[in-house]
N, C-alpha and C positions, 0 to 999 in steps of 0.2 A: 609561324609565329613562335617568337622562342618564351619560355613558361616562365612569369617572374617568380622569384623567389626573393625571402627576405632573411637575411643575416643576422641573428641576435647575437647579443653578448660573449655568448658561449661560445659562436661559432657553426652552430648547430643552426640546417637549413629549413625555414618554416615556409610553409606554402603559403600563396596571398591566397588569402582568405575571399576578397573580390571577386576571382575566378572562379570562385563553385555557385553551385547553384542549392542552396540551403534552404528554398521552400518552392514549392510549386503550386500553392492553392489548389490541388489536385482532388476534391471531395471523393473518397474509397472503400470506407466502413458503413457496415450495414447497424441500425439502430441497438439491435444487441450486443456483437462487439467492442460498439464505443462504451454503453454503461458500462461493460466488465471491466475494460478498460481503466475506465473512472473510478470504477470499486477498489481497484490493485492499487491504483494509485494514493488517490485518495485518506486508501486509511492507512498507509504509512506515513504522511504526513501530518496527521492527525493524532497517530498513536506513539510515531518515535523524533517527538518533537525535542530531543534532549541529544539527537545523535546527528551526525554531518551526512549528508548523503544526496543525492540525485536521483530521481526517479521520474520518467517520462513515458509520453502512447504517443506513438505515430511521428516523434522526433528521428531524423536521420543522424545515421553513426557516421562518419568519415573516416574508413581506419586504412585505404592504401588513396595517395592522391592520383587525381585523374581520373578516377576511377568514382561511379555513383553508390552514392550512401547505401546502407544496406539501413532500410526503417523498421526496426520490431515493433510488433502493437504494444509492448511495454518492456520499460529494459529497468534495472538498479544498479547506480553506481554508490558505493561508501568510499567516505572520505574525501567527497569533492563536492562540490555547491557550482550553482552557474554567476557567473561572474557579475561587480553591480550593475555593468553597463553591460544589459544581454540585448540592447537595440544593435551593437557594433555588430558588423558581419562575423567574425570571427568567436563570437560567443551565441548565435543565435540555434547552431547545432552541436551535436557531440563530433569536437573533431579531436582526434585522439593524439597529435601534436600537440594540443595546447590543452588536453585535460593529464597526459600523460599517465593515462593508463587505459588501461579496456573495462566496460561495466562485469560487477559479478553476475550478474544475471539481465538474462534474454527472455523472453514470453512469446511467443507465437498462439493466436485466438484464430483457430483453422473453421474457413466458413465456406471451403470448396475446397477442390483437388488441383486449383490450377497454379498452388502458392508453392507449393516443393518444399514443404517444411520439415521433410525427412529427406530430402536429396539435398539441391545447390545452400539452399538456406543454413542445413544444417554444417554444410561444407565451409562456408564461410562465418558462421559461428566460431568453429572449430578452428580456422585460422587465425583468427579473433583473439583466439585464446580464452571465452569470456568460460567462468567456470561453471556456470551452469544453464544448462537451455531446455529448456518448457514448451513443451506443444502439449497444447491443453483443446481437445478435440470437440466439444460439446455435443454437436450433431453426430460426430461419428463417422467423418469423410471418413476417414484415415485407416479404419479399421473397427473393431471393438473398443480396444482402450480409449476414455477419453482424454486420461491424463498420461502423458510421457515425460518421465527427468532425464535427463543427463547430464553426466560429469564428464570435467575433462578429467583426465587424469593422463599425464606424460604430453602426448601430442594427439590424443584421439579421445573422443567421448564413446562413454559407455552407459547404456540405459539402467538405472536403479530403480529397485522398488523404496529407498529410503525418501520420504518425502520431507524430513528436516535437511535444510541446508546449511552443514555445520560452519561453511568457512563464509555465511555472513549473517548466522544466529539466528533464523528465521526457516520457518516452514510454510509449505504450501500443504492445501486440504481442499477436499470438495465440499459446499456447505449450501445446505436446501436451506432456502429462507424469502425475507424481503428485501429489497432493495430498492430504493425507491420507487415503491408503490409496485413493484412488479416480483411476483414470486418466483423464482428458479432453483436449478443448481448453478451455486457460482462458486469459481475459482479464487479462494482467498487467502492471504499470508495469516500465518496463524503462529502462536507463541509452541515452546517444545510439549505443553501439555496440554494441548492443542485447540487451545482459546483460541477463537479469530480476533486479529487485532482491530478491534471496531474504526466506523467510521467517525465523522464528525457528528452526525447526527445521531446514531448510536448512541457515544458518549454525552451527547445533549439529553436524550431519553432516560439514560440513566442516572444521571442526575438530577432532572426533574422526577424520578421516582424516588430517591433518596431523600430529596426534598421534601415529597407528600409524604414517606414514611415518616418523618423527621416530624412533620407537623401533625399529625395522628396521633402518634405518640406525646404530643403536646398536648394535644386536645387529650387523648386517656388521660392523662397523669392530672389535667384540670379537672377531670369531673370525678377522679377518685378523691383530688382534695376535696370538691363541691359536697361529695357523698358519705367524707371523713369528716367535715363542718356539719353536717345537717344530724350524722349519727350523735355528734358531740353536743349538739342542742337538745335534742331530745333527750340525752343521758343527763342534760343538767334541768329540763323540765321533772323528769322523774324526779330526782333529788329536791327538788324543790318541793315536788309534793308530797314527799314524805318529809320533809322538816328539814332537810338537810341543804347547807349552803355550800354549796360545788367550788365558788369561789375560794372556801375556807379548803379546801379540802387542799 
């Protein structure tokens, strides 16, 4: 069968998008890695609602044709959005023909040893080019560490202890807390002073406390006037009973 191809403008040859295979209803993730999943996600969308980007779990990458997707549990692309019509086949995954670039960042959420997320995976990251790649180990298959970065830097990644990622302004951190309703250590993007960028409900909590503080302080300042009227009554009771008219004064 010979492989169609389609010709744009430029000249430049685009795969049909037809021929791949861009979902597979395949259920994979165990209950934990989907919420952290949803955590990374989530509160970037929530927290840098002012900047252009792309950020997905369990989306396939297309970056050599013919060849099958390689799926991070979460990747970041800046400076691209998914197109308005993502029902088309050709916008329904990251094909790197038609986003024209590779994402800055890769996440790997290690929940066995059978993933290779320090061998082929990280191999084709690397081919990738993508600049930064994340195995974030929870349980600990992997070894001790449970967080790993690497940069590319030339043509090979190299493991850092920096956990800001300066060339797309954000840092990763480990951060004990809650998350919906479930307590953990979770893997979260976090600002250079190493606030985590909240979620949507976060930033709903804190705002509704802002709010009760705000009305509190409505209410104190009520009952100091209430307590400033009633002092001032009784200071013109006195006057009065000593002869004097408060009014005049």
């Amino acid at each position: 069968m010979v492989e169609q191809l389609i010709i744009n403008d430029d000249n430049f040859y685009i795969p049909d998008a037809n021929r791949l295979v861009t979902e597979d209803d395949t259920p994979v993730d165990n209950f934990a890695s989907e919420k952290q999943q949803r955590l990374l996600v989530s509160s970037l969308y929530s927290s840098l609602q002012n900047q252009i980007f792309l950020a997905a779990a369990n989306v396939g990458i297309y970056y050599i044709y013919k060849q099958s997707p390689i799926v991070p549990d979460v990747f970041l692309s800046l400076n691209v959005q998914v197109p308005e019509n993502w029902w088309e086949k050709q916008n329904r995954c990251y094909m790197l023909w038609e986003f024209g670039k590779t994402p800055e960042v890769a996440i790997e959420i290690v929940s066995n040893k059978e993933s290779d997320e320090l061998g082929s995976k990280m191999r084709i990251y690397e081919q990738m080019r993508i600049s930064y790649y994340v195995v974030y180990d929870p349980t600990r298959q992997l070894g001790e560490q449970q967080l790993r970065i690497y940069e590319l830097r030339g043509a090979r990644y190299f493991e850092t202890l920096e956990t800001w990622l300066e060339q797309v302004g954000l840092g990763l951190t480990l951060w004990q807390g809650e998350f919906e309703s479930r307590q953990d250590i979770w893997l979260r993007w976090c600002y250079q002073d190493g606030s985590v960028l909240p979620t949507g409900d976060e930033r709903a909590e804190v705002a509704q406390q802002r709010a009760e503080q705000q009305k509190q302080r409505a209410e104190m300042a009520e009952q100091r006037a209430q307590i400033a009227e009633q002092h001032a009554q009784l200071l013109a009771e006195r006057l009065r009973a000593m002869g004097i008219d408060p009014d005049g004064l």
